[in-house]
MARVEX-272838 format. One record per residue: residue number from 1; residue in three letters; y, x, z of N, C-alpha, C in turn. Coordinates in Angstrom, 2 decimals, padded with zeros to 5 digits. Each point is the difference from the previous one (the first is absolute). Layout:
N
<rec><pos>NUM</pos><code>ALA</code><n_Y>Y</n_Y><n_X>X</n_X><n_Z>Z</n_Z><ca_Y>Y</ca_Y><ca_X>X</ca_X><ca_Z>Z</ca_Z><c_Y>Y</c_Y><c_X>X</c_X><c_Z>Z</c_Z></rec>
...
END
This chain:
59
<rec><pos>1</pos><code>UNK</code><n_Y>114.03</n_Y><n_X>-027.88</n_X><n_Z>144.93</n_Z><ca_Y>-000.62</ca_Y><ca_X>-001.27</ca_X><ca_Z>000.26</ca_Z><c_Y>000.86</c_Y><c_X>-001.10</c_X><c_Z>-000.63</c_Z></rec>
<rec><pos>2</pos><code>UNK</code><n_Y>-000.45</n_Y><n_X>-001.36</n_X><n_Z>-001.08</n_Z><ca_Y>000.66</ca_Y><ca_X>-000.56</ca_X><ca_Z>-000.22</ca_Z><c_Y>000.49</c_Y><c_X>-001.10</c_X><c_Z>001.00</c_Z></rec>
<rec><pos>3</pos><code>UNK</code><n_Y>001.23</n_Y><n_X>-000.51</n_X><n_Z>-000.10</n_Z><ca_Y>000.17</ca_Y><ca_X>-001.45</ca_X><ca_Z>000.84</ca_Z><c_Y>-000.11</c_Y><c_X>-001.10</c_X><c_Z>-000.82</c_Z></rec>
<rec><pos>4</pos><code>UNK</code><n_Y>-000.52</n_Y><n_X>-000.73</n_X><n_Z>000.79</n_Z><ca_Y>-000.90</ca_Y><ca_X>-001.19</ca_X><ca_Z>-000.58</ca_Z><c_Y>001.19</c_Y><c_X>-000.94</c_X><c_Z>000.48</c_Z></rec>
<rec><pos>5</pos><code>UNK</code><n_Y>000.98</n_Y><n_X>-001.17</n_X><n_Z>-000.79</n_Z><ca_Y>000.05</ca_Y><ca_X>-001.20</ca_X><ca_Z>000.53</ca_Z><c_Y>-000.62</c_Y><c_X>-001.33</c_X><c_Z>000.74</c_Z></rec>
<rec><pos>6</pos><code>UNK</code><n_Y>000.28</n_Y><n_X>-000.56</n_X><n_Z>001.09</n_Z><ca_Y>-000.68</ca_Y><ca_X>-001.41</ca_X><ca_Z>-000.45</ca_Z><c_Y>000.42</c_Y><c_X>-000.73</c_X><c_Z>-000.09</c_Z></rec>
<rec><pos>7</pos><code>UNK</code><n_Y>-000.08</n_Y><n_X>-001.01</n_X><n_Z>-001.14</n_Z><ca_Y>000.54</ca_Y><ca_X>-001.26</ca_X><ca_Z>-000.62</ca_Z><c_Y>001.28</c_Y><c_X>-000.71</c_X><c_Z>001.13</c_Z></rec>
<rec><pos>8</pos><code>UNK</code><n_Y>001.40</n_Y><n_X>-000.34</n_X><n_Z>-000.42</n_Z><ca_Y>000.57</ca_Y><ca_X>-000.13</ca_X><ca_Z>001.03</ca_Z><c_Y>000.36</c_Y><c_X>-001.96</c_X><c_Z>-000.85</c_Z></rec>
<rec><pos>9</pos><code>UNK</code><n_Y>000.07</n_Y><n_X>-000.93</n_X><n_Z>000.64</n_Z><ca_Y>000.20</ca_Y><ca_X>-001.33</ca_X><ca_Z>000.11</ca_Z><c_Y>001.22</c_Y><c_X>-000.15</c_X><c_Z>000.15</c_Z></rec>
<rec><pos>10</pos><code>UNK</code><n_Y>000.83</n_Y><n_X>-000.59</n_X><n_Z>-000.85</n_Z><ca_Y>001.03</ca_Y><ca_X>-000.60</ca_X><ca_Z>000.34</ca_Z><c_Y>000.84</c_Y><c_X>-001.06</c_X><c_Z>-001.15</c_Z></rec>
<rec><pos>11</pos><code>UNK</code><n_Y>001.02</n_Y><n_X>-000.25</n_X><n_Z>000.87</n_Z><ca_Y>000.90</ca_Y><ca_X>-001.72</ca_X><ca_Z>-000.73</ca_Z><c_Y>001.30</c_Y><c_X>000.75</c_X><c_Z>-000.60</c_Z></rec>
<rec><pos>12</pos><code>UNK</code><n_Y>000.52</n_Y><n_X>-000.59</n_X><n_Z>-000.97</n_Z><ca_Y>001.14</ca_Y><ca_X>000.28</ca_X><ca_Z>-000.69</ca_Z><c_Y>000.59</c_Y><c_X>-001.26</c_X><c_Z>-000.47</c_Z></rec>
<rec><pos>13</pos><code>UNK</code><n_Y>001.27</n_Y><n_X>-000.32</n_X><n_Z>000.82</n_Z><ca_Y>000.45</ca_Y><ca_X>-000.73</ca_X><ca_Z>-000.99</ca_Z><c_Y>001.43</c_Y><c_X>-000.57</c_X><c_Z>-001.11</c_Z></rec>
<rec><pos>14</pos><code>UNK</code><n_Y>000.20</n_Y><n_X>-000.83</n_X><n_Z>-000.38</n_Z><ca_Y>000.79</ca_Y><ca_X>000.05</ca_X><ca_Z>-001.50</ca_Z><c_Y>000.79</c_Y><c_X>-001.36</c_X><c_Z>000.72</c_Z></rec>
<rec><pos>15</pos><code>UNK</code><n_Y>001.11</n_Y><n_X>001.07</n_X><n_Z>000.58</n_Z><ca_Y>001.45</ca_Y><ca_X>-001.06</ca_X><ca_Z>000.60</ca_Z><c_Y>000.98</c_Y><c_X>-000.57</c_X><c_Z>-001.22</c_Z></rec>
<rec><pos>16</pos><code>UNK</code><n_Y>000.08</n_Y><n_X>-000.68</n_X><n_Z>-000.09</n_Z><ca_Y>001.18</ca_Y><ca_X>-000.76</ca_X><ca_Z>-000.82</ca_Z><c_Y>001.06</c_Y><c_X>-000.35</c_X><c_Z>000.22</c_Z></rec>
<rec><pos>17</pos><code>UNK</code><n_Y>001.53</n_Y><n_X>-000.45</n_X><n_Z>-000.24</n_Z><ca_Y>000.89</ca_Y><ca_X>-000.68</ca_X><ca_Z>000.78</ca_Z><c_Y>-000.11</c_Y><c_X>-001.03</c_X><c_Z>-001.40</c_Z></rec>
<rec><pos>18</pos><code>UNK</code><n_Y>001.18</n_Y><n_X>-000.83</n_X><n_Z>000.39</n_Z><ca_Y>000.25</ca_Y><ca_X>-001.16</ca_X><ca_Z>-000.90</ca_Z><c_Y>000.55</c_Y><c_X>000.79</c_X><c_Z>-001.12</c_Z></rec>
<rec><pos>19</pos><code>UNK</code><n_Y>000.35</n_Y><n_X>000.86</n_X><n_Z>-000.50</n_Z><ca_Y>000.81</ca_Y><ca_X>000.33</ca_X><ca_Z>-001.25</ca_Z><c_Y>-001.47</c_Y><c_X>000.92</c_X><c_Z>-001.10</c_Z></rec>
<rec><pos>20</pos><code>UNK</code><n_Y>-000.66</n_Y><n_X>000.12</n_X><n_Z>001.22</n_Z><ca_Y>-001.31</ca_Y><ca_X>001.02</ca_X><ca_Z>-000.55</ca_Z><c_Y>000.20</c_Y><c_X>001.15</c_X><c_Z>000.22</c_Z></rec>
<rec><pos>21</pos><code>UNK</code><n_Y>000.34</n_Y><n_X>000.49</n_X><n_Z>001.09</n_Z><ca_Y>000.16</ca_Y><ca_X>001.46</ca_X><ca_Z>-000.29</ca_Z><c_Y>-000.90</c_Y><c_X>000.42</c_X><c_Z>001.09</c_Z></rec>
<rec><pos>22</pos><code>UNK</code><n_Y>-001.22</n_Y><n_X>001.16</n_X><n_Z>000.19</n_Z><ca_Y>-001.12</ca_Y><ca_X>000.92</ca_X><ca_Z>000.43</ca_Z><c_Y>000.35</c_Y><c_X>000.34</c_X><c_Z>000.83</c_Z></rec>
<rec><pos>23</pos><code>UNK</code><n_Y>-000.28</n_Y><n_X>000.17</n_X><n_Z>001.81</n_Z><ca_Y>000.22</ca_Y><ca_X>001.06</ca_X><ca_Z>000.95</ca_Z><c_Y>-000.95</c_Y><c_X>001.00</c_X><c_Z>-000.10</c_Z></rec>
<rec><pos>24</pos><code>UNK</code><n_Y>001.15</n_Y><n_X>001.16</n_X><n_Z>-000.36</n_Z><ca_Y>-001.32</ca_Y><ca_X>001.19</ca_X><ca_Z>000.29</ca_Z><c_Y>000.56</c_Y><c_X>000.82</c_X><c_Z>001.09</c_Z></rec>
<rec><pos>25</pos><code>UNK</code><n_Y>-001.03</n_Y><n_X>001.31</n_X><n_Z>000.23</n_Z><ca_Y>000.42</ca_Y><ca_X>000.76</ca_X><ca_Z>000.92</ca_Z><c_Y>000.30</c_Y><c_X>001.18</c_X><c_Z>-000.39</c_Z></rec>
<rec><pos>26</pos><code>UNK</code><n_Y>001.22</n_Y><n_X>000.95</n_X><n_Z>000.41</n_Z><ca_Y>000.16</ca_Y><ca_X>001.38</ca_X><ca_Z>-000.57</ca_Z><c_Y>-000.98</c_Y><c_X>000.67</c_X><c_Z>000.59</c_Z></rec>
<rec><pos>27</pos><code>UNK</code><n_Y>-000.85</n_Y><n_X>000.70</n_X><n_Z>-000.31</n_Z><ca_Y>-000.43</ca_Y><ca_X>000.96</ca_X><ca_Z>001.09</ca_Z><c_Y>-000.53</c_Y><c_X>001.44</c_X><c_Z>-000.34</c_Z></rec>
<rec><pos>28</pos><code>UNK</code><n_Y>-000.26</n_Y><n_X>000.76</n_X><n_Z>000.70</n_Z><ca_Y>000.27</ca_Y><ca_X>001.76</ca_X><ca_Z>-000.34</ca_Z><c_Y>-000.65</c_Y><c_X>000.41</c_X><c_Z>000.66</c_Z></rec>
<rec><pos>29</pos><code>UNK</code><n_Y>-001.04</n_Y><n_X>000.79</n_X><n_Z>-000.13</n_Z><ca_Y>-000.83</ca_Y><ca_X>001.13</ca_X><ca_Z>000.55</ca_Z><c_Y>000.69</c_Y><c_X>000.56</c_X><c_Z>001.02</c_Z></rec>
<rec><pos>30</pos><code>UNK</code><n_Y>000.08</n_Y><n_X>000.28</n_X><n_Z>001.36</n_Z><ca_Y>000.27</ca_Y><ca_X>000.75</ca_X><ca_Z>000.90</ca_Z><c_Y>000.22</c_Y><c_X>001.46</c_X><c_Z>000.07</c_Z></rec>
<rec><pos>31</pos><code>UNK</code><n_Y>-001.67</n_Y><n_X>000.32</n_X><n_Z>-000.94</n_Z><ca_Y>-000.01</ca_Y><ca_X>001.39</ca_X><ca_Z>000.16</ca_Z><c_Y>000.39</c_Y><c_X>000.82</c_X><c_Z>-001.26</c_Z></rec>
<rec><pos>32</pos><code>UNK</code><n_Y>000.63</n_Y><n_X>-000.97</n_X><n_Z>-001.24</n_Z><ca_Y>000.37</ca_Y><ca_X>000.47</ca_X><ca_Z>-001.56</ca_Z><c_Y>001.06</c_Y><c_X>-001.28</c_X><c_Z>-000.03</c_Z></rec>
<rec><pos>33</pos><code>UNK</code><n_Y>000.84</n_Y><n_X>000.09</n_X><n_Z>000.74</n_Z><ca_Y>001.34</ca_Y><ca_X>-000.93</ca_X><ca_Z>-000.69</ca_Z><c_Y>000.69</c_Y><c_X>-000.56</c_X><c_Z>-000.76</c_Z></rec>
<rec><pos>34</pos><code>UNK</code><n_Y>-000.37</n_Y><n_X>000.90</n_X><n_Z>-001.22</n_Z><ca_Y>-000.03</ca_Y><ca_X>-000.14</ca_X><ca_Z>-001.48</ca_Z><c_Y>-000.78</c_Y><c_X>-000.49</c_X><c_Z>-000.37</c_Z></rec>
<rec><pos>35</pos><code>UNK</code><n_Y>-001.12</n_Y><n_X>-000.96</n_X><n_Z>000.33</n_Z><ca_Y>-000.85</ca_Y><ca_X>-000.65</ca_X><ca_Z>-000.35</ca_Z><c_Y>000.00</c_Y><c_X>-001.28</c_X><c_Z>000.53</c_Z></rec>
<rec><pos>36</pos><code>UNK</code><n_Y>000.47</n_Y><n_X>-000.96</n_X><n_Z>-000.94</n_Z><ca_Y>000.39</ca_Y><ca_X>-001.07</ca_X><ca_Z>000.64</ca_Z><c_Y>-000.23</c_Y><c_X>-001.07</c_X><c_Z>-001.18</c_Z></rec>
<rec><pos>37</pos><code>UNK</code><n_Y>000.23</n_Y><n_X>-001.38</n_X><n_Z>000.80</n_Z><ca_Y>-000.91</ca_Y><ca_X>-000.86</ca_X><ca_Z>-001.40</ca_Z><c_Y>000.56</c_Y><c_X>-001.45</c_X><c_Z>001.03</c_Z></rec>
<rec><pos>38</pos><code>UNK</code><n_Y>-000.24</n_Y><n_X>-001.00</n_X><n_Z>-000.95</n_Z><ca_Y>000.39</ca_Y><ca_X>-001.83</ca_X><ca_Z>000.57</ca_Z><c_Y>-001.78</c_Y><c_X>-000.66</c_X><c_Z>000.19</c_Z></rec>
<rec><pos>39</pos><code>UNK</code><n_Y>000.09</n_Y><n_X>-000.50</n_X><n_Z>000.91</n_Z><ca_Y>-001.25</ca_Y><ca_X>-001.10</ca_X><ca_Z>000.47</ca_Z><c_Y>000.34</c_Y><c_X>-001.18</c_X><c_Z>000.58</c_Z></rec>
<rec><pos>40</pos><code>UNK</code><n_Y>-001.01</n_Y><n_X>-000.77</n_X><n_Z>000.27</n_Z><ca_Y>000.04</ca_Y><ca_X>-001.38</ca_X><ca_Z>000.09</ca_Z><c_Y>-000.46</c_Y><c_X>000.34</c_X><c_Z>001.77</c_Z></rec>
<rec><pos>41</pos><code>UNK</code><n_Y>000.70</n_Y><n_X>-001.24</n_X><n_Z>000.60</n_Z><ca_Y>-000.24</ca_Y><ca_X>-000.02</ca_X><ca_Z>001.34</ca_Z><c_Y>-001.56</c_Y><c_X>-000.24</c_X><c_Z>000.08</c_Z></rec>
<rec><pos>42</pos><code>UNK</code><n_Y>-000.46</n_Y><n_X>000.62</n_X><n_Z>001.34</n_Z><ca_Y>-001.46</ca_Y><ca_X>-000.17</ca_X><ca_Z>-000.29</ca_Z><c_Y>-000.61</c_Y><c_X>001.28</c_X><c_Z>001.24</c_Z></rec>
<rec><pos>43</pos><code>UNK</code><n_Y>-001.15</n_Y><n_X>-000.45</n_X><n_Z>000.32</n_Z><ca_Y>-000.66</ca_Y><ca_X>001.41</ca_X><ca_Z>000.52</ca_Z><c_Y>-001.21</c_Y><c_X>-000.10</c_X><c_Z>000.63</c_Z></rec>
<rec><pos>44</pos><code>UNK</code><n_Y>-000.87</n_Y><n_X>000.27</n_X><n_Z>000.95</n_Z><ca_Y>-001.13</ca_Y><ca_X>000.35</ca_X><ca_Z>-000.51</ca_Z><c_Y>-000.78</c_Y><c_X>-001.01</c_X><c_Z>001.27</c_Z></rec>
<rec><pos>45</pos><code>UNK</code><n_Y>-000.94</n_Y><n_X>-000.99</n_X><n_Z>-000.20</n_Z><ca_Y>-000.93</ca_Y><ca_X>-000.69</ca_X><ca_Z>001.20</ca_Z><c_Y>-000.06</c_Y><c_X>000.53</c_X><c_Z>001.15</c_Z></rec>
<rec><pos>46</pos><code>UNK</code><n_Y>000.58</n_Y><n_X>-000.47</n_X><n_Z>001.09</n_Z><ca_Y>-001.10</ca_Y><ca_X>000.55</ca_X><ca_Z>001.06</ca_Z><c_Y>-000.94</c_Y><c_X>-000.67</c_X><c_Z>000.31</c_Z></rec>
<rec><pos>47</pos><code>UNK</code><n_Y>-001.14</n_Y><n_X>000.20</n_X><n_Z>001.16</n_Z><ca_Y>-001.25</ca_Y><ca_X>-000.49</ca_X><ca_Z>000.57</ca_Z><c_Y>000.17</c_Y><c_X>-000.83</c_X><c_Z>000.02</c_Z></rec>
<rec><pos>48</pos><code>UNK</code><n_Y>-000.71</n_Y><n_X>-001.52</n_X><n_Z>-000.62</n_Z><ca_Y>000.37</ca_Y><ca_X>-001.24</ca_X><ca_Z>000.63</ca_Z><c_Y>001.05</c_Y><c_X>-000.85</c_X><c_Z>-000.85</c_Z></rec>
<rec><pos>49</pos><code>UNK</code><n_Y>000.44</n_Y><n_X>000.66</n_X><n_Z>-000.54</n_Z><ca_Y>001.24</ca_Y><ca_X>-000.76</ca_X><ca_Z>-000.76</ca_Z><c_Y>-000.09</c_Y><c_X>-000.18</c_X><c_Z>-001.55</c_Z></rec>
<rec><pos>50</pos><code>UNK</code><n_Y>000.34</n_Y><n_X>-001.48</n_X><n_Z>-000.20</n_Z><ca_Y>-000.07</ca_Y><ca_X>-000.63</ca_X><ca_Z>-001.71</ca_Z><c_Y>000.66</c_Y><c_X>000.70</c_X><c_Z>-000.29</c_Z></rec>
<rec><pos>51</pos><code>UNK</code><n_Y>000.03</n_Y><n_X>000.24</n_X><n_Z>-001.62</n_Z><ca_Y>000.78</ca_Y><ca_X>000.53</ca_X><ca_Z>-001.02</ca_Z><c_Y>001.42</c_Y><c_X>-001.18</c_X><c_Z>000.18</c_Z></rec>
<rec><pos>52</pos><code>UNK</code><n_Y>-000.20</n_Y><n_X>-001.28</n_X><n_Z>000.03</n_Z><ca_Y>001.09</ca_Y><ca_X>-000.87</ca_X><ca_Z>000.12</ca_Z><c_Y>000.97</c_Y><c_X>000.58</c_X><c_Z>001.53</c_Z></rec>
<rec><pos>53</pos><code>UNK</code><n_Y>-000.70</n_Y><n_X>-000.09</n_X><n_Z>000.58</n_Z><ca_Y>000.66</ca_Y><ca_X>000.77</ca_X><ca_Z>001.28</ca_Z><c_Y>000.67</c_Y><c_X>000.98</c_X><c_Z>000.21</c_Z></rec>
<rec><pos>54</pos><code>UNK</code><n_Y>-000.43</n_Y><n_X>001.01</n_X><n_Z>-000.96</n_Z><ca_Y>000.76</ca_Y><ca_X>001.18</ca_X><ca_Z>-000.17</ca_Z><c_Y>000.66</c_Y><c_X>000.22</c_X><c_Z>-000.38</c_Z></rec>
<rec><pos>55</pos><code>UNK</code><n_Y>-000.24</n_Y><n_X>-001.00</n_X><n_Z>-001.41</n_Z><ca_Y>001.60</ca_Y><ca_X>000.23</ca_X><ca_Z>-000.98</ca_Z><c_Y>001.43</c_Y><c_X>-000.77</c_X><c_Z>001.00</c_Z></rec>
<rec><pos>56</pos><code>UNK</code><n_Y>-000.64</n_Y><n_X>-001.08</n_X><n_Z>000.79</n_Z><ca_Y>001.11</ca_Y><ca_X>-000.56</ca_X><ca_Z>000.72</ca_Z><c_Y>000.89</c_Y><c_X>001.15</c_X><c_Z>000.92</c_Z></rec>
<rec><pos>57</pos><code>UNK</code><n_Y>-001.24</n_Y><n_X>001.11</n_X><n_Z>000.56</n_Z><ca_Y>000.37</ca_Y><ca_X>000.78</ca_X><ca_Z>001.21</ca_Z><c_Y>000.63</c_Y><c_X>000.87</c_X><c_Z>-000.83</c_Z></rec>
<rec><pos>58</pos><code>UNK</code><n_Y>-000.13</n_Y><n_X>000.67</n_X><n_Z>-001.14</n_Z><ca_Y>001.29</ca_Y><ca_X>000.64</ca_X><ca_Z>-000.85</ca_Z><c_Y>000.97</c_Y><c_X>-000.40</c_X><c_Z>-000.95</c_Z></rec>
<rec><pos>59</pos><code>UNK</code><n_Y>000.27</n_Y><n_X>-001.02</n_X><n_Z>000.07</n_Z><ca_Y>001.40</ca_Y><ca_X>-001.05</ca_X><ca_Z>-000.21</ca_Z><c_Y>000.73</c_Y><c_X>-000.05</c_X><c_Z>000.67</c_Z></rec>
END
């Protein structure tokens, strides 16, 4: 049986300091450790909540 996604909503955003330099996040698969990669703070709407709102609630 295939699994079907559904469309997931969310905010990302692009931190700066005064010199210019990017906050990202390390982060790594749990279940493959060795799989690991940089992202931007950020994550996914809940019920009810702006995209502006959210990016605040993951900052």
């Amino acid at each position: 049986m295939p699994i079907t996604a559904e469309p997931r909503v969310g905010a990302r955003v692009l931190l700066l300091d005064a010199q210019d330099r990017v906050l990202l996040i390390h982060a790594c698969d749990p279940d493959d450790p060795g799989h690991q990669w940089w992202e931007l703070p950020g994550g996914g709407v809940e019920t009810g909540e702006t995209l502006p709102k959210t990016a605040l609630r993951e900052i």
